[in-house]
CHARMM-style PDB file with segment names, atoms N, HN, CA, C and O in Angstrom:
ATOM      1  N   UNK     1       0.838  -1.174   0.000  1.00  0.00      PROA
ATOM      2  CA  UNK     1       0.000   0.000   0.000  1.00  0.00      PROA
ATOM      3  C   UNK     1       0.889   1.245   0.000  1.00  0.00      PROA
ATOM      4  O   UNK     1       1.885   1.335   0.717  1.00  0.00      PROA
ATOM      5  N   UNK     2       0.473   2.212  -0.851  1.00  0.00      PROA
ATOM      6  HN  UNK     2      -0.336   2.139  -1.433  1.00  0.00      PROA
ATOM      7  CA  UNK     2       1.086   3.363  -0.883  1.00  0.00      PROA
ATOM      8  C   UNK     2       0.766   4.355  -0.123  1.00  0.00      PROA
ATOM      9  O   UNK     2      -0.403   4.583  -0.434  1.00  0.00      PROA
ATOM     10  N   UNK     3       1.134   5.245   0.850  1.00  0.00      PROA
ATOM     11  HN  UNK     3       2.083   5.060   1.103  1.00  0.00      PROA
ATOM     12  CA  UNK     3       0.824   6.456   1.078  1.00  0.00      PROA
ATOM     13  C   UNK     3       1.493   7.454   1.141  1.00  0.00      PROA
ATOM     14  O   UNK     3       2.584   7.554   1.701  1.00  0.00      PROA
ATOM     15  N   UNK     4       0.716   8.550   0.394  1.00  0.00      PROA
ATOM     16  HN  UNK     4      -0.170   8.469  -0.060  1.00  0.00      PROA
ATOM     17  CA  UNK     4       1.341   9.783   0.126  1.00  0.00      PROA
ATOM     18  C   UNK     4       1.096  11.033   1.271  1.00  0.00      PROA
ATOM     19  O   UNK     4       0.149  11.629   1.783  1.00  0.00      PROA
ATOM     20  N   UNK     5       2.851  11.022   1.334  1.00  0.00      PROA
ATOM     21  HN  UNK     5       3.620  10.538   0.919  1.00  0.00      PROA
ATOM     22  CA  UNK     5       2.369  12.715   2.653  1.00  0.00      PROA
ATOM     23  C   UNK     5       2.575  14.109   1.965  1.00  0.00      PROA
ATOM     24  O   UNK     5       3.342  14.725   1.225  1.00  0.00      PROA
ATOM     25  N   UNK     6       1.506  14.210   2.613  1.00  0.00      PROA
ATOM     26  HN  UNK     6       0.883  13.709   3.214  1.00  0.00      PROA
ATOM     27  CA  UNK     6       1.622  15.982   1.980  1.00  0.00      PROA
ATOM     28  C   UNK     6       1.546  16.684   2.929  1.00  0.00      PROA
ATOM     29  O   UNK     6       1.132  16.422   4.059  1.00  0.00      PROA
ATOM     30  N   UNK     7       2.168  18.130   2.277  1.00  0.00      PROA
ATOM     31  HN  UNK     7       2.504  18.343   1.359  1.00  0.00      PROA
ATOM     32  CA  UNK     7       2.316  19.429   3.053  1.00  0.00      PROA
ATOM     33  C   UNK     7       1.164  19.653   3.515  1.00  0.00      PROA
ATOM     34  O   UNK     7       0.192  19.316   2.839  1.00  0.00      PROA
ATOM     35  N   UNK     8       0.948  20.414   5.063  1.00  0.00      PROA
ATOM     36  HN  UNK     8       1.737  20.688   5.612  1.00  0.00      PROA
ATOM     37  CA  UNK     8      -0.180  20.743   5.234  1.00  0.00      PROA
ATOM     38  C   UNK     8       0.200  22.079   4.591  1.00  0.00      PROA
ATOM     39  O   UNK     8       1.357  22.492   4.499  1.00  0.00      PROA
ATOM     40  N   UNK     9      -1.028  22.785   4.102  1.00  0.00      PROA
ATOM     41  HN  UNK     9      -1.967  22.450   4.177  1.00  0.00      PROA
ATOM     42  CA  UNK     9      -1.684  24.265   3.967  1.00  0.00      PROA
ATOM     43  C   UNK     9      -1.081  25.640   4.372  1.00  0.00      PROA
ATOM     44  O   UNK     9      -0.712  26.592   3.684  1.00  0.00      PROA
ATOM     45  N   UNK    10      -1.115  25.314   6.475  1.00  0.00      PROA
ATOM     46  HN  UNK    10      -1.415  24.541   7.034  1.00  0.00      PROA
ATOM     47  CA  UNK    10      -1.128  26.043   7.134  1.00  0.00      PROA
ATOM     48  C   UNK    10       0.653  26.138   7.802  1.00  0.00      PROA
ATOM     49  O   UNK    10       1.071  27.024   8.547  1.00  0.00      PROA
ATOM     50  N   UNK    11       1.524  24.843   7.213  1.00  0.00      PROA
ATOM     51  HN  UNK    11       1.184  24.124   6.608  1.00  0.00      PROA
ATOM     52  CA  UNK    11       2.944  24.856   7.314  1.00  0.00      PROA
ATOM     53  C   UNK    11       3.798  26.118   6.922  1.00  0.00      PROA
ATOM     54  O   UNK    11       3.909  26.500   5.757  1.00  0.00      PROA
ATOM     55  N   UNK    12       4.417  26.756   8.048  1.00  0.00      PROA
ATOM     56  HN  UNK    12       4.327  26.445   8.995  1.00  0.00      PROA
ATOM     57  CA  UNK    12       5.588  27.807   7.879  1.00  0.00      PROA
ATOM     58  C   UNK    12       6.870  27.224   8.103  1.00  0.00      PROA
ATOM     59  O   UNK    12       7.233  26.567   9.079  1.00  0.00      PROA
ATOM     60  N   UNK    13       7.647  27.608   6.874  1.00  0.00      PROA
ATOM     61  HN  UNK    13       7.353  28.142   6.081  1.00  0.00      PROA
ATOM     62  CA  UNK    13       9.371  26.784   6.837  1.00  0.00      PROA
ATOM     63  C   UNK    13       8.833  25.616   6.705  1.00  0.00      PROA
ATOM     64  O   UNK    13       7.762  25.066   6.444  1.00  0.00      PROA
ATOM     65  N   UNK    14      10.409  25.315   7.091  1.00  0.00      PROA
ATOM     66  HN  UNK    14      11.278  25.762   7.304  1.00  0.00      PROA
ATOM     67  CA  UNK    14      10.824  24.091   6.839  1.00  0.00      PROA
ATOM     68  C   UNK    14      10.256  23.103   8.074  1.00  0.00      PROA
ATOM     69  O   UNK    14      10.203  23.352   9.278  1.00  0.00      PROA
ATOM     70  N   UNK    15       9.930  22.126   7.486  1.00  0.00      PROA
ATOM     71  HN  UNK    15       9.974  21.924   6.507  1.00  0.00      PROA
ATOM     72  CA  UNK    15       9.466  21.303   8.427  1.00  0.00      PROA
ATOM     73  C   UNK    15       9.039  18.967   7.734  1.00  0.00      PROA
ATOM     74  O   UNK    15       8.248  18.411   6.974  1.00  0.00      PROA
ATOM     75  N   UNK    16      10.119  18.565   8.610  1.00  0.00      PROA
ATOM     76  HN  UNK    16      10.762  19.018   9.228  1.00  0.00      PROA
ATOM     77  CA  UNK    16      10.614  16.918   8.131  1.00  0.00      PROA
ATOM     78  C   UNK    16       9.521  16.722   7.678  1.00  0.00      PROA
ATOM     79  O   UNK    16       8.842  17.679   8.051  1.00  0.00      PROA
ATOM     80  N   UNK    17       8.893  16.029   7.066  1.00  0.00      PROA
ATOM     81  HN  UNK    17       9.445  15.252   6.763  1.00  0.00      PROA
ATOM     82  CA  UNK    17       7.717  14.947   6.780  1.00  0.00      PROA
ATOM     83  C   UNK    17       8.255  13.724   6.987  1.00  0.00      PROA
ATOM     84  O   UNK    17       9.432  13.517   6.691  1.00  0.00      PROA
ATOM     85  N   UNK    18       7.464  12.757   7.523  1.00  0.00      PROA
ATOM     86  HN  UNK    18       6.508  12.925   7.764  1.00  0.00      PROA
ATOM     87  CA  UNK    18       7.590  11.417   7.661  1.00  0.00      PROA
ATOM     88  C   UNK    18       8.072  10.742   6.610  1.00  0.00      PROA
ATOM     89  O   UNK    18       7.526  10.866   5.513  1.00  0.00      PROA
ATOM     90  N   UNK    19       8.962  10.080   6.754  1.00  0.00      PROA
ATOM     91  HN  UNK    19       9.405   9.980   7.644  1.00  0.00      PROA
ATOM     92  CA  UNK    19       9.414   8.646   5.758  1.00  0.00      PROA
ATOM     93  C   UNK    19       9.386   9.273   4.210  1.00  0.00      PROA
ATOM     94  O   UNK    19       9.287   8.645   3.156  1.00  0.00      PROA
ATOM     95  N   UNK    20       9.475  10.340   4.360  1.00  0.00      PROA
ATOM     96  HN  UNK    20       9.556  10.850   5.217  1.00  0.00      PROA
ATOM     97  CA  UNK    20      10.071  11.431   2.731  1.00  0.00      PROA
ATOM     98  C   UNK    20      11.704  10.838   2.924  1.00  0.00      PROA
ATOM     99  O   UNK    20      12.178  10.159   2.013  1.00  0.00      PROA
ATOM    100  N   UNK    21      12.189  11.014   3.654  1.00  0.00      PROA
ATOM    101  HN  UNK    21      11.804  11.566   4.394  1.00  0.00      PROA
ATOM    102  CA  UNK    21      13.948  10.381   3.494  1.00  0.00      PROA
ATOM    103  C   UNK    21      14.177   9.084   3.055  1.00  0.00      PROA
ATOM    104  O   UNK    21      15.269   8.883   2.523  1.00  0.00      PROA
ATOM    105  N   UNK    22      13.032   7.721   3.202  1.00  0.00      PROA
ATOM    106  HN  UNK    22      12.145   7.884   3.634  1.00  0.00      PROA
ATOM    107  CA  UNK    22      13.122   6.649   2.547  1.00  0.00      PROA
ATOM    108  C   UNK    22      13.116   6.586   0.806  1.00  0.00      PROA
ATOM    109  O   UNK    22      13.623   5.712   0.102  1.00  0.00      PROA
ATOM    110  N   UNK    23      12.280   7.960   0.325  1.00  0.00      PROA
ATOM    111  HN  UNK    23      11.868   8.669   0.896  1.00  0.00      PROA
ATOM    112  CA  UNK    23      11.808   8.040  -1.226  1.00  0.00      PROA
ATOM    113  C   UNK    23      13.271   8.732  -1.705  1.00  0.00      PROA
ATOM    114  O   UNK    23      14.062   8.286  -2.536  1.00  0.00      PROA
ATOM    115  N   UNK    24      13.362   9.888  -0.962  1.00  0.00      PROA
ATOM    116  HN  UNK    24      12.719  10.251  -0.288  1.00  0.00      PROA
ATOM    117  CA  UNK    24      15.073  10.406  -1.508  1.00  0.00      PROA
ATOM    118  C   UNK    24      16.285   9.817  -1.497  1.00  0.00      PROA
ATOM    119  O   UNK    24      17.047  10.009  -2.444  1.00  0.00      PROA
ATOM    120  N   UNK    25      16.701   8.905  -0.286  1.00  0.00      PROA
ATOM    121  HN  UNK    25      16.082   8.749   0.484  1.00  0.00      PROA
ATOM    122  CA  UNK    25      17.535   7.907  -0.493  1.00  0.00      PROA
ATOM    123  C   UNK    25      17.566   7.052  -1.457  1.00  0.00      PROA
ATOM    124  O   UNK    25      18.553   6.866  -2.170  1.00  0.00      PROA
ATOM    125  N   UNK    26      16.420   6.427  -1.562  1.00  0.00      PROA
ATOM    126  HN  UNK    26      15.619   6.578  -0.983  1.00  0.00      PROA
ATOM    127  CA  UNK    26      16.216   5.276  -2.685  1.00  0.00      PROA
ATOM    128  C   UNK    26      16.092   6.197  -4.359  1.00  0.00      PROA
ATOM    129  O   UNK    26      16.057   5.581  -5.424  1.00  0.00      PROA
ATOM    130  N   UNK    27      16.064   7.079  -4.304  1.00  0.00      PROA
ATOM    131  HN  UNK    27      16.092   7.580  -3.439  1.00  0.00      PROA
ATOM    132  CA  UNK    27      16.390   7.942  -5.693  1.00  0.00      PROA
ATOM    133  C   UNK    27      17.866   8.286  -5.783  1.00  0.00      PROA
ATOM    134  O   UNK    27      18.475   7.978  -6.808  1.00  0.00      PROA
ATOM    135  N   UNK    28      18.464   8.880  -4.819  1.00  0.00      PROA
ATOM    136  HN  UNK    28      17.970   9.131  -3.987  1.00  0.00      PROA
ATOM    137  CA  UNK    28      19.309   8.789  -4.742  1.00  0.00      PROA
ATOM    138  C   UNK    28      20.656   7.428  -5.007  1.00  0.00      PROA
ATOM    139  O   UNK    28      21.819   7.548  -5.391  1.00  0.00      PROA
ATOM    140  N   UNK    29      20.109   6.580  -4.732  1.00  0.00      PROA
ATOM    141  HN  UNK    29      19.164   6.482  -4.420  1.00  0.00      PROA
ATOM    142  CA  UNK    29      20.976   5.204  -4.932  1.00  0.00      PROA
ATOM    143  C   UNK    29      20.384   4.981  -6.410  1.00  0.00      PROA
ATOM    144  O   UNK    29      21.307   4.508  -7.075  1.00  0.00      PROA
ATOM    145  N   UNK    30      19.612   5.075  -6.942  1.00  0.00      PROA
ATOM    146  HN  UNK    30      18.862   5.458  -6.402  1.00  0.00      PROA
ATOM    147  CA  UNK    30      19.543   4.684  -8.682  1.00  0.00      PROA
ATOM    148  C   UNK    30      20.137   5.729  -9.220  1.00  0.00      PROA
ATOM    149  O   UNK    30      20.048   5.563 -10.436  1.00  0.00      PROA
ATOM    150  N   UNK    31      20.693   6.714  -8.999  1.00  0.00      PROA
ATOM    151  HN  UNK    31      20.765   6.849  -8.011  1.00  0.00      PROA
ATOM    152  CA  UNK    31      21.365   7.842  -9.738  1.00  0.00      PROA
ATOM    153  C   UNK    31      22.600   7.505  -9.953  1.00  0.00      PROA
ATOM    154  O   UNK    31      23.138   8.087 -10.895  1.00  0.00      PROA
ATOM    155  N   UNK    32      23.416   6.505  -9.192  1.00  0.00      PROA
ATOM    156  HN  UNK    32      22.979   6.032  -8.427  1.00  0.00      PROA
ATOM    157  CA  UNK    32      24.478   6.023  -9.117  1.00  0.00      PROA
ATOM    158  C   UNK    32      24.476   5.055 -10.630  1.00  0.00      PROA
ATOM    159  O   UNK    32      25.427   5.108 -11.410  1.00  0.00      PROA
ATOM    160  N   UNK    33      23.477   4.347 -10.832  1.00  0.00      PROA
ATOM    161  HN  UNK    33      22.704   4.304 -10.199  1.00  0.00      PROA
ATOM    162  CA  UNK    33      23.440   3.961 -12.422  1.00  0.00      PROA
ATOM    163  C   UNK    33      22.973   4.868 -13.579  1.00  0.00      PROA
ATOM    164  O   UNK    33      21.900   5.376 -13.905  1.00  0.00      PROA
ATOM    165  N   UNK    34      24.274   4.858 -14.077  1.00  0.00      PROA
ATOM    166  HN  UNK    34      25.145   4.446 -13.811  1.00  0.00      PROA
ATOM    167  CA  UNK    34      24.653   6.014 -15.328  1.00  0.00      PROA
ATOM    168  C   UNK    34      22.856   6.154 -16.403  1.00  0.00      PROA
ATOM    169  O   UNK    34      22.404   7.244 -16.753  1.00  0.00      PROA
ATOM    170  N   UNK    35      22.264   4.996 -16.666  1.00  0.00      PROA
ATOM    171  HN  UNK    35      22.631   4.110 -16.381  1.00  0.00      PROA
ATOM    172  CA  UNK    35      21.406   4.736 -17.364  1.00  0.00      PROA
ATOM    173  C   UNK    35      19.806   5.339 -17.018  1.00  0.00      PROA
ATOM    174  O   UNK    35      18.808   5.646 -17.670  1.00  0.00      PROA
ATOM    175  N   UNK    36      20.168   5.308 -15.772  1.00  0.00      PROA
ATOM    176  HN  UNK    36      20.979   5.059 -15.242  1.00  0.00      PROA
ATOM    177  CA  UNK    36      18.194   5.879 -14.507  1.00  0.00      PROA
ATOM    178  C   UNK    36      19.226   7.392 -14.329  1.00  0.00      PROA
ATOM    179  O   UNK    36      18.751   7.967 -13.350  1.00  0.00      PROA
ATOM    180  N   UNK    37      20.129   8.026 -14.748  1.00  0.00      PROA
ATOM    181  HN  UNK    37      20.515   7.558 -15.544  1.00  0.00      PROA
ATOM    182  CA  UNK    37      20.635   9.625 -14.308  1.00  0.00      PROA
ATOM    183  C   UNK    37      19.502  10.276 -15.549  1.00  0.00      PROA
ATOM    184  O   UNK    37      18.743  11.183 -15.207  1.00  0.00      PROA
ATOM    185  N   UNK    38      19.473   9.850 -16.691  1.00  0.00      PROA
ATOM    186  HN  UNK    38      20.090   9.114 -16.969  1.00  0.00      PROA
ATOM    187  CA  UNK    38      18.723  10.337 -17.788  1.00  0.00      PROA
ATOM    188  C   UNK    38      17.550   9.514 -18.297  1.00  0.00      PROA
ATOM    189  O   UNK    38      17.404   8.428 -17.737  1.00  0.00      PROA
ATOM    190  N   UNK    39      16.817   9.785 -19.114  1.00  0.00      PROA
ATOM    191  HN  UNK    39      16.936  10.667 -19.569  1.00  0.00      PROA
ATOM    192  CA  UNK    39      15.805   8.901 -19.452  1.00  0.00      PROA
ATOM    193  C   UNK    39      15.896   8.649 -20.894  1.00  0.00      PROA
ATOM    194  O   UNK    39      15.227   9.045 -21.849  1.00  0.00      PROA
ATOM    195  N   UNK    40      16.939   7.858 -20.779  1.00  0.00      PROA
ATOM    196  HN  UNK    40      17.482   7.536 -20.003  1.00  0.00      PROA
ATOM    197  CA  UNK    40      16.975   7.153 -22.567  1.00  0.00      PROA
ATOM    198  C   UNK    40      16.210   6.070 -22.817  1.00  0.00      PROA
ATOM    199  O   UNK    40      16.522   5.665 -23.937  1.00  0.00      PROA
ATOM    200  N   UNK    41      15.361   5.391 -22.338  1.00  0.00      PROA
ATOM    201  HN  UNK    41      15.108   5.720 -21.429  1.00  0.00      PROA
ATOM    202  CA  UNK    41      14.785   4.491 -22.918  1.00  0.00      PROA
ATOM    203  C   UNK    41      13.256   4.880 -23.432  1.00  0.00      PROA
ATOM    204  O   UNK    41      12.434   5.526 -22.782  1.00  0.00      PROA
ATOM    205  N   UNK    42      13.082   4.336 -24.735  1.00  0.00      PROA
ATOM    206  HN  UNK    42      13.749   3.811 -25.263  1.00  0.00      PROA
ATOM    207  CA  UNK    42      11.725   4.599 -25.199  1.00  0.00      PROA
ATOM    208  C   UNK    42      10.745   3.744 -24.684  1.00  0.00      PROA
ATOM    209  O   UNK    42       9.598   3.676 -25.124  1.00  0.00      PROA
ATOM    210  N   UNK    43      11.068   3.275 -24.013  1.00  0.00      PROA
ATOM    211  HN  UNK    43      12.000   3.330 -23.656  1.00  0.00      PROA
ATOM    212  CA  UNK    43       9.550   2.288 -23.979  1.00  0.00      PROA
ATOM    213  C   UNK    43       9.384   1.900 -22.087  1.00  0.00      PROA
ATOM    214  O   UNK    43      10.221   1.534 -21.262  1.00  0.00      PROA
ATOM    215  N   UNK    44       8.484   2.080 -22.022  1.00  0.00      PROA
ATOM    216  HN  UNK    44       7.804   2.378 -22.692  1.00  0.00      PROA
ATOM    217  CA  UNK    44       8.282   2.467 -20.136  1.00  0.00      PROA
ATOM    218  C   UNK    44       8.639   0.605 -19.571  1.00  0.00      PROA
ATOM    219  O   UNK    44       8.876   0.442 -18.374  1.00  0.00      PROA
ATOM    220  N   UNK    45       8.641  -0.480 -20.391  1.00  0.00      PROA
ATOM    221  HN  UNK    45       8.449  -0.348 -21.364  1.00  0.00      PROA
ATOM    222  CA  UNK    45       8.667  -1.789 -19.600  1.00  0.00      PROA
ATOM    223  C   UNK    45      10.270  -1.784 -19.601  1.00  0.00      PROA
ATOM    224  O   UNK    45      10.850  -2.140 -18.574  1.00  0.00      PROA
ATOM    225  N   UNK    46      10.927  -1.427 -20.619  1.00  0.00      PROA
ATOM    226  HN  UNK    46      10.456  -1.138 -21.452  1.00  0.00      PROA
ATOM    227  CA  UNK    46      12.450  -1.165 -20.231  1.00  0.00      PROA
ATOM    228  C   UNK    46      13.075  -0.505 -19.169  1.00  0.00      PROA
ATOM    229  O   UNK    46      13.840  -1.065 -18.383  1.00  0.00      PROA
ATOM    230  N   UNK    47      12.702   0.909 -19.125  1.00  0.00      PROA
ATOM    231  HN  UNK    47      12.081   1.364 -19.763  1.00  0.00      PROA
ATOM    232  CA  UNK    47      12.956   1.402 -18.096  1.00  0.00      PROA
ATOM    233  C   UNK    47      12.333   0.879 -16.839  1.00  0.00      PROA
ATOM    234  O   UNK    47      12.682   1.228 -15.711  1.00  0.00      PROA
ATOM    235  N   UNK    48      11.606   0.219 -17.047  1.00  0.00      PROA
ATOM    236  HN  UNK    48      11.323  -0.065 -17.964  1.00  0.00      PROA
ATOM    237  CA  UNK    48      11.498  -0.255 -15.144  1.00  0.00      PROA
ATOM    238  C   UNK    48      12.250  -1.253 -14.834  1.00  0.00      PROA
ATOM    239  O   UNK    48      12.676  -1.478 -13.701  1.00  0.00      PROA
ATOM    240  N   UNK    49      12.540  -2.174 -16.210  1.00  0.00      PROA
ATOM    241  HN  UNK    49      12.194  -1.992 -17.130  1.00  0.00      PROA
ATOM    242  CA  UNK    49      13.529  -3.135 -15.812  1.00  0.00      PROA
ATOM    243  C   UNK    49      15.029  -2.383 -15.471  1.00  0.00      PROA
ATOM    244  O   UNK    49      15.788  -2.606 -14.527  1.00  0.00      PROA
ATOM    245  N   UNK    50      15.106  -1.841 -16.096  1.00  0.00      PROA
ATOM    246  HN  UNK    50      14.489  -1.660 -16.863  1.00  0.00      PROA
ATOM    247  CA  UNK    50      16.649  -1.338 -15.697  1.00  0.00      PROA
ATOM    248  C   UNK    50      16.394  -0.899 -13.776  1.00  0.00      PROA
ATOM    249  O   UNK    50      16.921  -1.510 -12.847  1.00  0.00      PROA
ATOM    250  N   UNK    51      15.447   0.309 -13.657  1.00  0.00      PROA
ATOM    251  HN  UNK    51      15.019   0.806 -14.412  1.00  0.00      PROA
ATOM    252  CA  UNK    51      14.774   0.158 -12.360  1.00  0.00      PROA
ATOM    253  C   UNK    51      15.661  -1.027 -11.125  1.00  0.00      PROA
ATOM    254  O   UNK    51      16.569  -0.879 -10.307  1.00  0.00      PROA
ATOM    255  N   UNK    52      14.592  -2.462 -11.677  1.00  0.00      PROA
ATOM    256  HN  UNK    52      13.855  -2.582 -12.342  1.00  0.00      PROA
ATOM    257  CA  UNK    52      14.831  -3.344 -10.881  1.00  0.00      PROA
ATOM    258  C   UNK    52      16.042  -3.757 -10.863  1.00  0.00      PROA
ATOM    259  O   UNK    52      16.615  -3.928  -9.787  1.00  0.00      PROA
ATOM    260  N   UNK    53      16.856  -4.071 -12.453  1.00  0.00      PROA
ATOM    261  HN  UNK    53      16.390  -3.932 -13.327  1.00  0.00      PROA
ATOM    262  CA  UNK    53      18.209  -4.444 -12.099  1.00  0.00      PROA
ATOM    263  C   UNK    53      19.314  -3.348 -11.231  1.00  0.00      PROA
ATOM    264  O   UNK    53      20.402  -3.751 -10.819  1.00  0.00      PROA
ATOM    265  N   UNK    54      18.894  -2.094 -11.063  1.00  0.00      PROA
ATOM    266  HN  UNK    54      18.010  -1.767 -11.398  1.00  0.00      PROA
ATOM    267  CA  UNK    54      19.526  -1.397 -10.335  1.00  0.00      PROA
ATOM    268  C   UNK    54      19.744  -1.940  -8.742  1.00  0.00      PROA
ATOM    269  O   UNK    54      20.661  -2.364  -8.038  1.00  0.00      PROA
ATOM    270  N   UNK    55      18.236  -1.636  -8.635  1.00  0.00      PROA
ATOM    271  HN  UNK    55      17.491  -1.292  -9.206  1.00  0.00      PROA
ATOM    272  CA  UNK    55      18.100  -2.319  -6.506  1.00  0.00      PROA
ATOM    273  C   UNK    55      18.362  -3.351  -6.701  1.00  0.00      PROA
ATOM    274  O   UNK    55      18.733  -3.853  -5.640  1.00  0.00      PROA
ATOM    275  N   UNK    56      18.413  -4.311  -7.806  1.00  0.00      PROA
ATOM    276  HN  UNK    56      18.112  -3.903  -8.668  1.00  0.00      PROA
ATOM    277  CA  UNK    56      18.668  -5.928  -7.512  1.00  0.00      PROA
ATOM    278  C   UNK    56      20.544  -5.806  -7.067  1.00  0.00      PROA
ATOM    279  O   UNK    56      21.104  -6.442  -6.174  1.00  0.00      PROA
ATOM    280  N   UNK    57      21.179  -4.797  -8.013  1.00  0.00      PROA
ATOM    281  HN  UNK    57      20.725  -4.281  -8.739  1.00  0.00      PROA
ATOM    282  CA  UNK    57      22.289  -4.661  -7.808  1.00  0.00      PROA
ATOM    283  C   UNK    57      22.907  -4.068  -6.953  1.00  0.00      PROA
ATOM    284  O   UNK    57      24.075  -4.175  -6.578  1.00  0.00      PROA
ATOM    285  N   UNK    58      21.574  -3.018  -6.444  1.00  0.00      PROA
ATOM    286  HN  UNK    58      20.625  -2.931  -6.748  1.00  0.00      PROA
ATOM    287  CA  UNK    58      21.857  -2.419  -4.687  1.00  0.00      PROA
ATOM    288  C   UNK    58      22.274  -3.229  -3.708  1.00  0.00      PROA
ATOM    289  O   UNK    58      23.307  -3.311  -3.044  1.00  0.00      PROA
ATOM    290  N   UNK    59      20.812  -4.067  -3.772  1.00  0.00      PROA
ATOM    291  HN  UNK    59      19.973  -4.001  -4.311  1.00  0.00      PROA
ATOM    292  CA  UNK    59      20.939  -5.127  -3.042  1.00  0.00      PROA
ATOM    293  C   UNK    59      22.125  -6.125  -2.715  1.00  0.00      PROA
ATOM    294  O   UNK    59      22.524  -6.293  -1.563  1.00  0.00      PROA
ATOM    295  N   UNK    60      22.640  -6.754  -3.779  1.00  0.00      PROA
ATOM    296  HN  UNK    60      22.315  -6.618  -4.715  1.00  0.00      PROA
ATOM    297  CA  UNK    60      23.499  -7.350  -3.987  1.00  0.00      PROA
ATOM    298  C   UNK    60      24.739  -6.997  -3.104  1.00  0.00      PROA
ATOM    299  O   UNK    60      25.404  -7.677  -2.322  1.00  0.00      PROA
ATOM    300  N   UNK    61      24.808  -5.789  -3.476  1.00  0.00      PROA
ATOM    301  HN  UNK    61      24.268  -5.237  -4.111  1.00  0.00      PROA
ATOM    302  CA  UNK    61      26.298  -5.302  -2.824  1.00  0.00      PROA
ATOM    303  C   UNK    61      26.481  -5.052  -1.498  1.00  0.00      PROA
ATOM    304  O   UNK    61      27.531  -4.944  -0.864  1.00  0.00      PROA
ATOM    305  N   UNK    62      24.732  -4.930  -0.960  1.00  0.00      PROA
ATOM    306  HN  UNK    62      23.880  -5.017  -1.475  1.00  0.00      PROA
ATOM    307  CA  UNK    62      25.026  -4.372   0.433  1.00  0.00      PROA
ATOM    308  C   UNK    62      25.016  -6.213   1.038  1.00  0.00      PROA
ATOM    309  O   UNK    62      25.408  -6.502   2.169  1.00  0.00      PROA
ATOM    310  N   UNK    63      24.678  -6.903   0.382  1.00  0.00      PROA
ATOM    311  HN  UNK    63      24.360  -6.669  -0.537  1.00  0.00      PROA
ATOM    312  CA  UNK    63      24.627  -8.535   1.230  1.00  0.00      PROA
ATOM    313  C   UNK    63      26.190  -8.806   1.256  1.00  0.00      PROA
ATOM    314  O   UNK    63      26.819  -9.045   2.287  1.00  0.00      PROA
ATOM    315  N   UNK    64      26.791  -8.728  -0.166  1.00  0.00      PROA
ATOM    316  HN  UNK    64      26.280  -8.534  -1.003  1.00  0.00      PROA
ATOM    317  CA  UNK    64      28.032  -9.308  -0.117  1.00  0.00      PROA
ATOM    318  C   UNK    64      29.237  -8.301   0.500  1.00  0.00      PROA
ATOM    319  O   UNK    64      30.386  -8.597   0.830  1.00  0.00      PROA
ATOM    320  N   UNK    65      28.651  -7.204   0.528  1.00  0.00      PROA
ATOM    321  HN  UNK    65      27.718  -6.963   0.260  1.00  0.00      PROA
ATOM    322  CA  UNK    65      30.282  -6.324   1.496  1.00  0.00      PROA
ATOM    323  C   UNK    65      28.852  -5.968   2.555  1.00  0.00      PROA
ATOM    324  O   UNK    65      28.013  -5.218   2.055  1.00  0.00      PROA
ATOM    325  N   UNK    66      28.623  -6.418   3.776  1.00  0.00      PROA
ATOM    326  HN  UNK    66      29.304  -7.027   4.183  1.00  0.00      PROA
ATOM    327  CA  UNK    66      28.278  -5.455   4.971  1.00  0.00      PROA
ATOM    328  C   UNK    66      28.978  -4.179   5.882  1.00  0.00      PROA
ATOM    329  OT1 UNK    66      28.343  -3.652   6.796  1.00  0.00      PROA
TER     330      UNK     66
END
């Protein structure tokens, strides 16, 4: 299940939102693959695969070096 947080209305400055640092991190770590920095692929089932082989390769690295 997805949920989306939003700004309240009545918010002055700056102020954390919940579990917004889980969505920027994890953008942040696909930027590291040269291919998800730009959007060269034409066709949207490609680009999600690249997507997955990215975190698959996230993944990967954080199991085999802790």
């Amino acid at each position: 299940m997805v949920e989306i947080i939003r700004r309240s209305d009545d918010q002055k400055g700056f102020q954390i939102l919940p579990r917004r640092w889980v969505v920027e991190r994890t953008f942040g770590w696909m930027t590291r693959w040269r291919r998800l920095v730009r959007d060269y692929e034409q066709r949207i089932d490609v680009s999600q695969a690249m997507i997955l082989v990215a975190m698959a390769g996230n993944l990967i690295r954080r199991n085999t070096h802790p």
